[in-house]
N, C-alpha and C positions, 0 to 999 in steps of 0.2 A: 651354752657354748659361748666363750668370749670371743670379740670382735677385737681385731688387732689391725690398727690403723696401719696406714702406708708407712715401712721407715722412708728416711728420705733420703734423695741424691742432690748432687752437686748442684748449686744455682734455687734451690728450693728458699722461701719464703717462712720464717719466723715472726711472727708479731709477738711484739712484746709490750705489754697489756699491765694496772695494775687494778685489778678488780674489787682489791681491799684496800688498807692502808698507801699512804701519798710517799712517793720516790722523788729525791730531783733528777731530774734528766744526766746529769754530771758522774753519780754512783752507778749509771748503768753504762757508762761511755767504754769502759773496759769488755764489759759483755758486747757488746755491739761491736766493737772490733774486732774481740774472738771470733763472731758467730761467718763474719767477712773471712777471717783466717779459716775457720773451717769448712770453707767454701759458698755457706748460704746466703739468701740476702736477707737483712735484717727489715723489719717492718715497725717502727714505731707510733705504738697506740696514745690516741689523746690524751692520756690519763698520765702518762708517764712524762712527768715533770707539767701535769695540767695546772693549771689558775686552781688551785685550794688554796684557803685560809686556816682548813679545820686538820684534823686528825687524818681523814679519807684523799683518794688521789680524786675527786670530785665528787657531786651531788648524787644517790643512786641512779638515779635516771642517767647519768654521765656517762658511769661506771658500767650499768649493763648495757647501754647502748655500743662503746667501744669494743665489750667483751661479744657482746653479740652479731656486730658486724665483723669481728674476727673468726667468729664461730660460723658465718654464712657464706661468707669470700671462698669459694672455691680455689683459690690461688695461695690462701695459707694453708701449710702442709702443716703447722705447729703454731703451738701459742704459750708463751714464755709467760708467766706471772713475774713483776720485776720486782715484788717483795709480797710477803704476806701480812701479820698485821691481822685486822680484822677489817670485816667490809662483805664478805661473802653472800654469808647469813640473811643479810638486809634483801641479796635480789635474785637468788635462788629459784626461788617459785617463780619468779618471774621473765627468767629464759627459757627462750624457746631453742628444744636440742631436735626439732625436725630435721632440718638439715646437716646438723651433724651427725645425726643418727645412720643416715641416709648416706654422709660422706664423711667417715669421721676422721679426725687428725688430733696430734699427738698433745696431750693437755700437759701442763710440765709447772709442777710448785711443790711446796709443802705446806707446813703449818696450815695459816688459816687456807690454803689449799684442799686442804686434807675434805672439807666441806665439795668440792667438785670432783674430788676422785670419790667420796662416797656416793655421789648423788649419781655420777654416770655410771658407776659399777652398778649401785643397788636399781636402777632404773635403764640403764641401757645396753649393761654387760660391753661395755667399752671400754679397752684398755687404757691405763692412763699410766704418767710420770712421776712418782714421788722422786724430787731433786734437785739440786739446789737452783736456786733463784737468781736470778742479775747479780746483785750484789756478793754474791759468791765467788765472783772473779776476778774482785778485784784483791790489792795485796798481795800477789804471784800466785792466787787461786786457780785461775785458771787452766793454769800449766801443771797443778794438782790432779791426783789420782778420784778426784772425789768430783769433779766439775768433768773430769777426762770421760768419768762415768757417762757422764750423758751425753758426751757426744758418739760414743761407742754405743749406747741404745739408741739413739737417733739414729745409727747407722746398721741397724738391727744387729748386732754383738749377743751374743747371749752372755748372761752374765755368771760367772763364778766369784762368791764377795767367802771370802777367809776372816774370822778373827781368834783371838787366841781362848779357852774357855775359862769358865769364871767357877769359884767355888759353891755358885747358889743353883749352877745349871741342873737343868734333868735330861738325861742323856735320850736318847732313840732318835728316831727317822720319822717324819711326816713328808706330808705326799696330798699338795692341796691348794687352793687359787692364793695366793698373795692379798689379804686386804690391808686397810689401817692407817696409820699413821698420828697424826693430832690427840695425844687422849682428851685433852679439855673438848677439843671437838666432837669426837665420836661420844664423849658423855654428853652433849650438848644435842646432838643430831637426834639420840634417843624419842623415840614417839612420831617420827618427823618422815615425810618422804625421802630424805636422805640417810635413814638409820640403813646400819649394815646388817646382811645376815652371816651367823660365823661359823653355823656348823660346817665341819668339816674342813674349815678355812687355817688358814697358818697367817696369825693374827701379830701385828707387828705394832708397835707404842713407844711414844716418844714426848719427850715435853719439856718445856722451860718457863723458867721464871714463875712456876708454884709453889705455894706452902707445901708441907712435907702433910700437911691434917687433908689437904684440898685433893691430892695424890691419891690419899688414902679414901675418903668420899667418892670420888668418882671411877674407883676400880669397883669398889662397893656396890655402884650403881651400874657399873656393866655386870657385875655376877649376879645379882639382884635379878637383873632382866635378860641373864642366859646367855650372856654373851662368853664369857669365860668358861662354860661347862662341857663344853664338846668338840672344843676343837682340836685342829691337827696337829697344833703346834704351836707355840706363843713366840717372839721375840721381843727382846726389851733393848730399844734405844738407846742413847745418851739422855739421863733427865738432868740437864742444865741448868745451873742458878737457882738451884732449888734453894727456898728458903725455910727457915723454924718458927716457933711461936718463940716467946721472950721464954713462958713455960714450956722444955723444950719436946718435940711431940715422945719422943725414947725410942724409934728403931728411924737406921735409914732407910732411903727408898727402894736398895733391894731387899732391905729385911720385909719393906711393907709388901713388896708385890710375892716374896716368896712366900711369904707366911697367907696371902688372900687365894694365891694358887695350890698351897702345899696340898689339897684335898684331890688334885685332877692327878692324871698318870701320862698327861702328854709332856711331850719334850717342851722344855722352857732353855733358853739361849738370851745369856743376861749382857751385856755390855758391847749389842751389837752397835758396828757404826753407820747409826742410822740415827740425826740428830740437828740441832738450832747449831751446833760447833762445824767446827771444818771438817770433822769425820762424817760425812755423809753420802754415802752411797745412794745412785740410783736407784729406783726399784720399780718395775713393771709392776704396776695393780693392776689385778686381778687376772693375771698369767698363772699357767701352772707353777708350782716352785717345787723344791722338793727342799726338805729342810733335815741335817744333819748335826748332830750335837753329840758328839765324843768325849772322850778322855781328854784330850789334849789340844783340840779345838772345835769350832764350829765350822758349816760351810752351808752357803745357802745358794742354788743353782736353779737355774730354768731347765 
């Protein structure tokens, strides 16, 4: 049974945290006003716009110290990642989610996110936020349908997301928990206390700035290991910035995932917006969904 943190009201407490890759403080200054317009208070964690040199918003030990005293303050109702990146991975095993477990609130990122919404699903069946990040607000994002997402789940909305259908889909109804998101991650998580289980699950994928050969490897590596054989449902995100070999691979990346899926009978739904671009929808992990793939479009509902 999943655990469904508090939504939240007015005056409630946001920290905004970056547990992987380093933000300046200046790229989140947009989000931080929004979060005031939407009535909450914002909480800015050490790490965002912290003293790095490197690639990371600081040292491990920095990074999960921040993240961890945001995960134990009873006073934050939510914890914003203010970019993804990478950084995760490194301190994973070594949070402690007692007290969230205990008290949980609303975890909100994507990409290298994607590594904390497996780990609390597959380990705490706690609901979490695949959606967009600080820096999604700025540029008149904010005031977009896609950033609007999340504050309509933060205000517990249930969600109805529309797109139009694609020529690769396979039509029917699933009826099943929401996981997923990062495929390089969920290939990565594999063997790991963070790996997903997906029977029965309506299993959603997304990714950017990979080889069209590396796409194709790591869907391999989830069929391989039975991730792809039973589930309720598939959907397929924006794959952004995808790149080729000089020799070039010969199918694109919906021809690679239709043709790695063409053996299964569940419904597949290709060019949902769910993605590194500005089409990115919300999405409650690991909530019920119910997933619809028609003639003429798709619909993905709580």
């Amino acid at each position: 049974m999943i655990k469904i943190p508090p939504y939240l009201r007015p005056g409630d407490t946001i920290a905004i945290v970056c547990p992987g890759g380093y933000m300046p403080s200046e790229k989140a200054q947009t989000c931080i006003d929004t979060l005031w317009d939407w009535g909450y208070t914002p909480r800015i964690g050490k790490t965002l716009g912290g003293d790095s040199s490197n690639y990371f918003a600081g040292t491990d030990k920095e990074r999960l110290t921040d993240l961890q005293e945001m995960l134990d303050d009873p006073s934050v109702k939510a914890i914003l990642c203010g970019r993804g990146g990478y950084g995760i991975g490194r301190i994973i095993e070594r949070i402690d989610f007692s007290r969230f477990e205990k008290d949980p609130k609303w975890i909100i990122g994507f990409s290298d996110v994607t590594v904390l919404h497996a780990h609390i699903y597959s380990n705490y069946k706690i609901a979490t936020l695949h959606a967009p990040m600080a820096g999604a607000f700025n540029e008149g994002g904010a005031s977009q349908e896609y950033v609007q997402s999340l504050r309509h789940a933060l205000e517990g909305k249930s969600a109805k997301i529309h797109c139009p259908a694609h020529p690769f889909n396979r039509k029917g109804e699933a009826v099943g928990e929401l996981v997923g998101g990062n495929l390089s991650l969920l290939a990565h998580l594999t063997g790991t206390s963070s790996e997903i289980k997906t029977k029965g699950k309506i299993l959603f994928l997304e990714d950017v700035g990979e080889y069209l050969y590396n796409i194709d490897r790591m869907l391999y590596q989830l069929r391989r290991g039975g991730k792809l054989d039973r589930l309720a449902g598939l959907i397929i995100g924006g794959f952004t910035e995808m790149k080729d070999t000089q020799r070039p691979f010969g199918e694109s990346i919906e021809e690679i995932i239709r043709d790695i899926v063409k053996e299964y009978d569940y419904p597949v739904a290709f060019g949902f917006p769910v993605s590194h671009g500005k089409e990115n929808y919300t999405l409650k992990v690991g909530m019920g969904h119910k997933l619809k793939v028609g003639k003429n479009k798709v619909m993905l509902e709580e």
